[in-house]
DOMARSE-325798 format. One record per residue (C-alpha): residue number from 1; x, z, y. Coordinates in Angstrom, 1 decimal, decimal comma. Layout:
<sites>
 num      u      w      v
 NUM      X      Z      Y
...
</sites>
This chain:
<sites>
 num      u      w      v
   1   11,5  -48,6   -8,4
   2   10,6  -46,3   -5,7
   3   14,2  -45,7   -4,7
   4   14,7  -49,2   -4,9
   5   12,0  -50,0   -2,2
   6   13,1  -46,8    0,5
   7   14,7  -50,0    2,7
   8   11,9  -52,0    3,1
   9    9,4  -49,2    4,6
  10    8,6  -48,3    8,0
  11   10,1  -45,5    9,8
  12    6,6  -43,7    9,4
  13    6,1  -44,5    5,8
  14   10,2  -43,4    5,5
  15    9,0  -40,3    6,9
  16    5,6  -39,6    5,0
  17    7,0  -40,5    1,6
  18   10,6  -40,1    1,3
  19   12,6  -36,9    1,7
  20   15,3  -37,6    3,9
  21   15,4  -40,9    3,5
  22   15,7  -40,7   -0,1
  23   12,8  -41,0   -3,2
  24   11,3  -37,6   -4,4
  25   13,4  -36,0   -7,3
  26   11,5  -34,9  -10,6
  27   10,0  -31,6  -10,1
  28   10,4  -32,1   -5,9
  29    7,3  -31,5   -4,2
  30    5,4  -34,1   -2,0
  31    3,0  -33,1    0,4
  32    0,6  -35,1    2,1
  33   -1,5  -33,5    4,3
  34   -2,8  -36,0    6,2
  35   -4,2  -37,4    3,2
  36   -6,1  -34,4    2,1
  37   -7,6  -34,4    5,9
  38   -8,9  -38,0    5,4
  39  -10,4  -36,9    2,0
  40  -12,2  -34,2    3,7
  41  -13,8  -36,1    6,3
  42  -15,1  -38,8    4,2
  43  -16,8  -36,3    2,0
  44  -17,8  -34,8    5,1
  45  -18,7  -38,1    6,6
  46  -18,7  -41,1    4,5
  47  -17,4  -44,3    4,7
  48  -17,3  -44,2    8,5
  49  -14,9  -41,4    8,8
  50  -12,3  -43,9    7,1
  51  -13,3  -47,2    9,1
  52  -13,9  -46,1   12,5
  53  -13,0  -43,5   14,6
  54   -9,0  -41,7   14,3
  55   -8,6  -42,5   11,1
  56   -8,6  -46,2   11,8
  57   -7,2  -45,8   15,4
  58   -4,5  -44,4   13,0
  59   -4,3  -47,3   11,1
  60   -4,5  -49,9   13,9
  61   -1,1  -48,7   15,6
  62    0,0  -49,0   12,6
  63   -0,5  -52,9   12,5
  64   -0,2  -54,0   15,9
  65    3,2  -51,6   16,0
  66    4,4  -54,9   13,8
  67    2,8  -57,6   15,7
  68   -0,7  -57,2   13,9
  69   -4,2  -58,9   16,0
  70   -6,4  -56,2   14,1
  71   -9,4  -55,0   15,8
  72  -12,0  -52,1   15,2
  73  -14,1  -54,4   15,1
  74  -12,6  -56,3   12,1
  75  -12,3  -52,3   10,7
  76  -16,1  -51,5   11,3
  77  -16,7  -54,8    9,5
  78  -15,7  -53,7    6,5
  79  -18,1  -54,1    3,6
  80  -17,5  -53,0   -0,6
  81  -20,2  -55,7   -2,6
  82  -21,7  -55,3   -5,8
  83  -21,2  -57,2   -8,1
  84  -22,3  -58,7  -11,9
  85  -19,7  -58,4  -14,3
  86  -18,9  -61,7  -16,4
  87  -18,6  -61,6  -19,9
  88  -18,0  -64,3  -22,8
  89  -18,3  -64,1  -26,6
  90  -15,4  -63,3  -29,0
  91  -16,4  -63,4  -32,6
  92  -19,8  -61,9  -32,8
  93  -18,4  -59,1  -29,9
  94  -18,9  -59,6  -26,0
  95  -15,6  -59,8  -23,2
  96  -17,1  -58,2  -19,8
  97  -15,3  -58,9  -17,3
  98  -14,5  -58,3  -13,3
  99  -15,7  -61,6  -11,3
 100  -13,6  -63,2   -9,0
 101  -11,4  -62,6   -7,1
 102  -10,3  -61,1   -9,7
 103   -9,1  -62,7  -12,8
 104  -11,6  -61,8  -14,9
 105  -13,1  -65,0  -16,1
 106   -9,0  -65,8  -17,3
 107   -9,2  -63,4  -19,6
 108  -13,1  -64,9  -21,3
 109  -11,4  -68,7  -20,9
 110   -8,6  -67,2  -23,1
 111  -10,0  -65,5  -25,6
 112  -12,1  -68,8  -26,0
 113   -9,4  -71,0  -26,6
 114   -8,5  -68,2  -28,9
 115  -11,7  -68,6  -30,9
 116  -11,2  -72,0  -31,8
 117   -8,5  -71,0  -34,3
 118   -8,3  -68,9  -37,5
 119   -6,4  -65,9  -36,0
 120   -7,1  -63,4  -39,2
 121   -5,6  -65,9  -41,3
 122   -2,1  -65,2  -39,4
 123    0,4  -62,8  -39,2
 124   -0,4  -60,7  -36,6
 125    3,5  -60,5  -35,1
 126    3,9  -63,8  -36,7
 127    4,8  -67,2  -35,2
 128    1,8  -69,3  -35,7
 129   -0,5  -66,2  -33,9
 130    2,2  -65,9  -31,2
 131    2,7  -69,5  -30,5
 132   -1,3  -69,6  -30,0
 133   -1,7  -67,2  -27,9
 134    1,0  -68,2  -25,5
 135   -0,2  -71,7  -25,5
 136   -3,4  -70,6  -24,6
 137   -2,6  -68,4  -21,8
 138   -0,7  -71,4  -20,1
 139   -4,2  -73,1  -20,3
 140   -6,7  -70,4  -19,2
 141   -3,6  -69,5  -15,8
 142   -3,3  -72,8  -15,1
 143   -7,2  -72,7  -14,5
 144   -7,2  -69,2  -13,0
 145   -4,4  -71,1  -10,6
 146   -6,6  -73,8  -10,3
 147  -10,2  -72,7   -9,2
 148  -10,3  -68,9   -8,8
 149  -10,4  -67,0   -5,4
 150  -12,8  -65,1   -3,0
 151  -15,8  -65,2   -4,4
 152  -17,5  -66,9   -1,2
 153  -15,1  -69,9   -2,2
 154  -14,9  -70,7   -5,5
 155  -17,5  -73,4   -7,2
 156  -15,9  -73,5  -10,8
 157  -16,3  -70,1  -12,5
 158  -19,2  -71,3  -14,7
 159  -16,5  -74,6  -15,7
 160  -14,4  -71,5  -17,1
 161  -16,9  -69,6  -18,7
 162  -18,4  -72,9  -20,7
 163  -17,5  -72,9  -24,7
 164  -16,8  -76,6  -24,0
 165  -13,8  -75,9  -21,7
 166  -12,2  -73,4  -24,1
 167  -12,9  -75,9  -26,9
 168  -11,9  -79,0  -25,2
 169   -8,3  -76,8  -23,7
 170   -7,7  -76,0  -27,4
 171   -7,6  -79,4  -28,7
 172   -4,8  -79,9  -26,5
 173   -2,6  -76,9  -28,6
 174    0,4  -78,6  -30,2
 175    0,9  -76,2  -33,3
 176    4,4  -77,4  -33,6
 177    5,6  -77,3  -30,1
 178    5,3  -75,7  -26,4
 179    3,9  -77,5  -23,2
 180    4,5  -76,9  -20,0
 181    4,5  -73,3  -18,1
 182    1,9  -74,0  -15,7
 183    3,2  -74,3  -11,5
 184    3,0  -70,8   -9,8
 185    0,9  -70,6   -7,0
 186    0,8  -67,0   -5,7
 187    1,3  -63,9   -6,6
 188    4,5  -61,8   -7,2
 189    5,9  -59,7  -10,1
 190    4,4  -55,9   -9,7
 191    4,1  -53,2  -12,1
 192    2,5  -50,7  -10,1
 193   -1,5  -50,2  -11,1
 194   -3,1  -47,8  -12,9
 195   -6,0  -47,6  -14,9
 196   -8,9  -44,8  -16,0
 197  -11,3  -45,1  -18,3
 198  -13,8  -42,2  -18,8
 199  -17,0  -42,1  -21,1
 200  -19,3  -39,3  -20,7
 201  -21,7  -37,2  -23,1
 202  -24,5  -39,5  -22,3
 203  -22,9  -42,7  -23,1
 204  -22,4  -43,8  -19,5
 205  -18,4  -45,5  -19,4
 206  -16,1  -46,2  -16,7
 207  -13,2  -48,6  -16,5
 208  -11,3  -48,6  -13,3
 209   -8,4  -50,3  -12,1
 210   -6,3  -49,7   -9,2
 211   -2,9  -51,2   -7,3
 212   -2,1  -51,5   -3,7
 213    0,5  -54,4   -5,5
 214    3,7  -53,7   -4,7
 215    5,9  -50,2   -4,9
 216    4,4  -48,5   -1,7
 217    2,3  -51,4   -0,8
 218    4,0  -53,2    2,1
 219    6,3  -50,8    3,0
 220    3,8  -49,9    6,5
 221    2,1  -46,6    6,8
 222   -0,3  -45,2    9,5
 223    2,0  -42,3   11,7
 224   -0,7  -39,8   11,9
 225   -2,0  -39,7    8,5
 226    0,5  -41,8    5,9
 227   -2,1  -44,5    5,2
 228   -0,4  -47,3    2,9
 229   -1,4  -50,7    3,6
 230   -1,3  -52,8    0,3
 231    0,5  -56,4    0,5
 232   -2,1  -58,1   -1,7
 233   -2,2  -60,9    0,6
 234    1,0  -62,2   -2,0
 235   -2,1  -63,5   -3,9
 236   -2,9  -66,3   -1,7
 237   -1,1  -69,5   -1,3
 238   -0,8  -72,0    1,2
 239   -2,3  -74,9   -0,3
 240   -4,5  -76,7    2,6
 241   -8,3  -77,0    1,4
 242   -7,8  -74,6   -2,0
 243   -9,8  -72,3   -2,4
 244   -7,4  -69,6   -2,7
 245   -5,4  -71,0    0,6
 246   -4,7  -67,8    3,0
 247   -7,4  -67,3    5,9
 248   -9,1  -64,6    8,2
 249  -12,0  -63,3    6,3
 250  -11,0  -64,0    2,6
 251  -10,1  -61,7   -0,3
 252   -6,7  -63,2   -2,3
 253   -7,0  -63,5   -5,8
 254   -5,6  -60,9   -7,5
 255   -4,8  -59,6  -11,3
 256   -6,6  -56,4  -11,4
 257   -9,3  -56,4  -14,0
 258  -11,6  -53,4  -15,4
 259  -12,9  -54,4  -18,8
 260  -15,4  -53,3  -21,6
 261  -16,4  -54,7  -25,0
 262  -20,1  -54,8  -25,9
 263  -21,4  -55,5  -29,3
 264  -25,3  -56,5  -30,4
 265  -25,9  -56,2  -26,6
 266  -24,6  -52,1  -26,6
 267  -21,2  -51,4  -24,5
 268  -18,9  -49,5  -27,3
 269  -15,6  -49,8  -26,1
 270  -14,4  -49,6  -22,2
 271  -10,7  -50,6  -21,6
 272   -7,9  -52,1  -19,5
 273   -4,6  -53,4  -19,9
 274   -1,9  -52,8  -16,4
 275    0,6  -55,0  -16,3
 276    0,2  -57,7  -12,9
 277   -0,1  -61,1  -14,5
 278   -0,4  -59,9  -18,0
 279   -3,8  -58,5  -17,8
 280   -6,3  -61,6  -18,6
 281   -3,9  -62,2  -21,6
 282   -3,5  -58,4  -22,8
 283   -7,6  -58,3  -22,6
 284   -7,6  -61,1  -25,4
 285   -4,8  -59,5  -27,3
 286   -5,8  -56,1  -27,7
 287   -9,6  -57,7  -28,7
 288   -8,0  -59,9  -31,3
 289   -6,2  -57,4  -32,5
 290   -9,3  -55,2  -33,0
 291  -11,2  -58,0  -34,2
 292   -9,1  -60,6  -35,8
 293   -7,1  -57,5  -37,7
 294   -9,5  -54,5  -38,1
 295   -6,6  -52,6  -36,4
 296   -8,1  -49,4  -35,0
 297   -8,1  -48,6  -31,4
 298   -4,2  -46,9  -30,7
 299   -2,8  -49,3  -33,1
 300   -4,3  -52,5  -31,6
 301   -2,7  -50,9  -28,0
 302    0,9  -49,9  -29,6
 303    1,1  -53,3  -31,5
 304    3,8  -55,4  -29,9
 305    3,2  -57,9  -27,5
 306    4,6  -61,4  -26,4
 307    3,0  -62,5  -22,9
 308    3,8  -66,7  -21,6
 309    4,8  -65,4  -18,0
 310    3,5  -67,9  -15,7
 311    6,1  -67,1  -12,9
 312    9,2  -67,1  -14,4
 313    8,2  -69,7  -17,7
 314    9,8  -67,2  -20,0
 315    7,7  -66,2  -23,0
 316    8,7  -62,3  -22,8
 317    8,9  -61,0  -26,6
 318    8,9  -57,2  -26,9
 319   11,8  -56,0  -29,5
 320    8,9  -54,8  -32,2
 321    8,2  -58,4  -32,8
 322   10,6  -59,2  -35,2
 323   13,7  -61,7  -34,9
 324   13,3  -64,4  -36,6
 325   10,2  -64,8  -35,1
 326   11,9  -65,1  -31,7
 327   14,7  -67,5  -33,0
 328   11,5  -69,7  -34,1
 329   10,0  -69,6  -31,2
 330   12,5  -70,7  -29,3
 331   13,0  -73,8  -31,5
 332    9,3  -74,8  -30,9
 333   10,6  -75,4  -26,8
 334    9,8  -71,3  -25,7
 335   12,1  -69,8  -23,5
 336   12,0  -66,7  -25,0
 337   12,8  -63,7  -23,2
 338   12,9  -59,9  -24,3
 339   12,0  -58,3  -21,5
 340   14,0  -54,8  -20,7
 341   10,8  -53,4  -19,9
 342    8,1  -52,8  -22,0
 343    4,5  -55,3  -21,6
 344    1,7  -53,9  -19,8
 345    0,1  -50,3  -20,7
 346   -2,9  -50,4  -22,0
 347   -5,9  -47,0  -21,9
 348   -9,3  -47,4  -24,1
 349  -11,8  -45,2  -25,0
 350  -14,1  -46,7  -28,3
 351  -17,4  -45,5  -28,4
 352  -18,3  -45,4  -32,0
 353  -22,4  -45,0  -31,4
 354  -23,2  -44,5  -35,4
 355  -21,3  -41,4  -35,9
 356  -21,7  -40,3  -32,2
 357  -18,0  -40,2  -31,6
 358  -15,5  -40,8  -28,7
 359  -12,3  -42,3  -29,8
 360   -9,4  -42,6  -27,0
 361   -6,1  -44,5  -27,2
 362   -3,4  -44,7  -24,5
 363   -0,1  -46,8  -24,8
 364    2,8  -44,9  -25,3
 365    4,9  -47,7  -23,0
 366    3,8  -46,0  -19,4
 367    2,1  -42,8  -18,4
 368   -1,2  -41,3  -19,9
 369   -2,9  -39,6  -22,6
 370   -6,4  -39,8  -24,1
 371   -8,0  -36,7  -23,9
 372  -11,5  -35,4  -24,7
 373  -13,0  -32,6  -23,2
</sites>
């Protein structure tokens, strides 16, 4: 991938990130100085040491070096926000979620339409489970697609969260056949985030999740100190009067989404699943599989997975789901797909509070380990 996308940098990010023009070899060194001097002084001097001042002088020749209207004004004006989490019930457990923009409240819809069926009674790799969950992920994207964006515009989260919506979408599950893929609105295929999740001695857990999008972002880095820009702005459409329409001011929605599980009100399991779109449905499916199956936590992330891609309309199947399930998939109107690529990549850390124990799982499809120290 990062060979791939040497072309479509900048000369400076070209010069920052490649060696000679060409990706970094295994075992090759890259150095980024300028980096480590930006790190210094925002631990030197805060947030302002990144937003004003050389670092974003840096920064702004960047963008208006491609025709960008940037200001350090617009740069000064930066704010983070706190925010509360959402969360929504799954069989006696709790979903928390990431609030929009990000998808969060997807991943609750879903895993309430999921609800509405008796998902232990199936096979967990089995047709009737997979046709379910696919169907139901057409419904809770077609909402995301629908109603979700910056937070200062959106006006139907609580329609999404409501145990009415997820039972009313249910009813409209054909258990012999597949509907429509729902219409794409924004967003691109990316397989670049990462995810940590940490728990401490004391109980207090971490899930955080992390993409500027695309391989290298956009492609544009700052001259002085390699800055990548992100090209999240693929996350808008432009759709006049929705509420995820592009404009100045606005976050995009995006597919980045932290998550924990609570249970009786107490947080015992913080988790993610990477994967661009596939998040809000690989939230639900590592859950189910938990719940649903009594799997423990590695085998509920290593378990195969089948994900109703809302871009392309193919229902991916990983290869561990077995054949005939495919074929009879297909016959019910999926156009399935196995994917050369493995689904997402899931990291979770269960926090088993009666025997005091830690227990970490990391998916053997990407990157990581689960490590206790």
């Amino acid at each position: 991938d990062i060979a791939d996308h040497g072309p479509a940098m900048t000369d400076d990010a070209r010069r920052h990130y490649l060696s000679d023009g060409r990706a970094f070899g295994f075992g090759e060194r890259l150095s980024l100085p300028g980096q480590v001097e930006v790190l210094r002084r925002i631990a030197r001097d805060g947030r302002n040491a990144f937003y004003s001042g050389e670092v974003a002088e840096d920064m702004l020749a960047a963008l208006e070096a491609i025709g960008g209207r940037h200001s350090e004004t617009d740069f000064a004006a930066t704010e983070a926000t706190w925010a509360s989490p959402l969360s929504g019930p799954y069989r006696g457990h709790d979903l928390i979620e990431h609030p929009p923009n990000g998808q969060g409240a997807t991943a609750i819809l879903l895993a309430g339409i999921l609800a509405q069926f008796d998902i232990a009674s199936m096979d967990p790799n089995g047709l009737e489970r997979l046709h379910l969950q696919a169907e139901a992920t057409k419904l809770a994207y077609d909402a995301r697609n629908r109603f979700l964006a910056d937070p200062d515009h959106v006006s139907r989260v609580d329609h999404m969260l409501n145990a009415e919506t997820a039972t009313r979408l249910s009813g409209l599950i054909d258990p012999r056949r597949a509907m429509a893929s729902p219409e794409p609105l924004s967003e691109a295929v990316h397989k670049d985030t990462i995810l940590i999740t940490v728990v401490d001695r004391d109980g207090m857990a971490v899930s955080l999740i992390y993409s500027i999008f695309a391989t290298y972002g956009s492609g544009v880095a700052s001259p002085k100190f390699g800055i990548l820009f992100h090209n999240r702005g693929s996350g808008f459409n432009l759709i006049p009067g929705h509420p995820n329409e592009a404009g100045p001011g606005k976050r995009p929605m995006h597919t980045i989404i932290p998550a924990m599980r609570a249970s009786a009100g107490t947080i015992d399991m913080a988790f993610g699943v990477m994967g661009g779109q596939y998040q809000a449905t690989g939230h639900a499916h590592v859950m189910s599989n938990m719940i649903d199956f009594g799997m423990d936590v590695q085998e509920a992330v290593d378990a195969p997975r089948a994900f109703a891609d809302p871009i392309s309309g193919a229902l991916k199947v990983e290869r561990g789901v077995p054949e005939a399930v495919r074929s009879a998939l297909a016959e019910m109107g999926h156009d399935v797909v196995v994917p050369d690529q493995p689904i997402g990549g899931a990291q979770s850390i269960l926090i088993d509070h009666a025997r005091g124990t830690l227990i970490g799982a990391s998916d053997p499809r990407k990157d990581g380990l689960a490590i206790g120290f």
